[in-house]
Each structure stands twice: as structure tokens, then as C-alpha cells.
N, C-alpha and C positions, 0 to 999 in steps of 0.2 A: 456529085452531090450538092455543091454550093449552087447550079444552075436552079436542082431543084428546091433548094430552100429559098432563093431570089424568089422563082417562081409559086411558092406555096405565099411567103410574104404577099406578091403583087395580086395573085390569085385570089388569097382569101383561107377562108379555117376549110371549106371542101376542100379543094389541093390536099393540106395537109392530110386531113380523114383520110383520101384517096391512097397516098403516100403509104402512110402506116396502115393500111389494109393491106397494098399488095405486099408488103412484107411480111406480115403475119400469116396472112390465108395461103399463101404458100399456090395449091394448083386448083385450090379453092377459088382462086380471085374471079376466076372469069363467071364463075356462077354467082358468087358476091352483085358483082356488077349488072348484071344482067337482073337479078332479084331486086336489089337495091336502088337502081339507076330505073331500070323502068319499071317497076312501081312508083318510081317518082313521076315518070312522066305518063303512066295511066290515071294519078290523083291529080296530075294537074290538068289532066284533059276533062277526066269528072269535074274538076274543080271550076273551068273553064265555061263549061255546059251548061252549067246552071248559072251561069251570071246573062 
């Protein structure tokens, strides 16, 4: 666990969110991620397109 607290530190506040998601959502996570994560990277592709 202190690897991933180093690592949340150097990473940033995502890490952490990431962290405390796969604990909670349980066997949820993988659909979390997938929903979550690329939605992000379809708004940024939208977001991308128009500039």
C-alpha cells in the first residue's frame, strides 16, 4: 500500500479517485472504467475536433 500512496502523491488526485474506486466498486470496477475512462477520452476527442 505505501507503493501506492507514493504513487497516488506523484501521480496526482486521478490515482487516488482510481484507488478508492477499485475498492469500493468491487467487480463493478471494470465497467466504472470503461464508462468513465473512455467517456473521457470520446469528450476529448469531440473536444479535440472542434479546435
Amino acid at each position: 500500500m505505501l507503493f501506492y500512496a507514493i504513487a497516488g502523491v506523484w501521480f496526482g488526485f486521478a490515482f487516488i479517485v482510481t484507488l478508492i474506486h477499485y475498492y469500493y466498486a468491487g467487480a463493478a470496477f471494470l465497467l466504472w472504467m470503461a464508462v468513465v475512462h473512455g467517456g473521457g477520452l470520446v469528450l476529448g476527442g469531440f473536444w479535440m475536433r472542434r479546435i
